[in-house]
C-alpha positions, 0 to 999 in steps of 0.5 A: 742227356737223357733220363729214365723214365723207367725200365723193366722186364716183362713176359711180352710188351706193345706199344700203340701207334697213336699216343704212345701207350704201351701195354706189358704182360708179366712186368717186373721179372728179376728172377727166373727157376728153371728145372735144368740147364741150358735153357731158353726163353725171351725176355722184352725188356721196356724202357721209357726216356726222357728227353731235353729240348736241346736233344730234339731231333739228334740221333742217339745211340743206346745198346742193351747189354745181358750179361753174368756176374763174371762178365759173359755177355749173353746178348747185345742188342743195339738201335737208335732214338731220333726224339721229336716233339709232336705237340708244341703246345704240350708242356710236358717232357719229350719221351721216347720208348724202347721195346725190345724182345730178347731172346736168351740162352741161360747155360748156368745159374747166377746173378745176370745184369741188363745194362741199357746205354744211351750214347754211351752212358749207362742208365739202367742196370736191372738185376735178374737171379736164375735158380736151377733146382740143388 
């Protein structure tokens, strides 16, 4: 099964094509104020997985959940990882990222949960508090 490596939430986030590097912008958000509400902004939520040999070349499924303390889901996001090995002579773990731009509509203040899945297993729950002014 795959581990985390980490998660996070970021104003913008890339990953270059060579090597695997990623570069993120405003990382570590858990918490948003707004003047009012509705509003809307994008989150990129970035993610790094770790991977077992015997995982190498299977399709994985994983999904992204948003969602309020009560239960509303704000958005579902899904894909695949195919994991592959591009270095047999590199001793350290298998890895593959997800990078995904999320783009939200807050109708409410509250305590909101990303929850990433990997075939069907939670991996990461990252917290997010929104604040309208009283």
């Amino acid at each position: 099964m795959a581990e985390l490596d980490f998660a996070l939430l970021a104003h913008s986030a890339r990953q270059e094509p060579a090597g695997g590097l990623l570069s993120v912008l405003g990382a570590g958000i858990n918490r948003l104020a707004a003047q009012e509400a509705p509003f809307e902004i994008t989150l990129t939520f970035a993610s790094r997985l770790q991977w077992d040999e015997g995982e190498l070349g299977q399709d994985h499924a994983w999904e992204l959940i948003v969602s309020h303390a009560d239960g509303e889901r704000l958005a579902v996001i899904g894909g695949s990882a195919k994991p592959e090995r591009e270095d047999h002579h590199l001793p350290w773990p298998i890895t593959t990222s997800i990078l995904r731009p999320v783009p939200l509509l807050f109708r409410r203040p509250g305590t909101y949960t990303f929850t990433l899945r990997v075939d069907g297993e939670p991996l990461a729950l990252l917290p997010l508090l929104v604040d309208l002014p009283l």
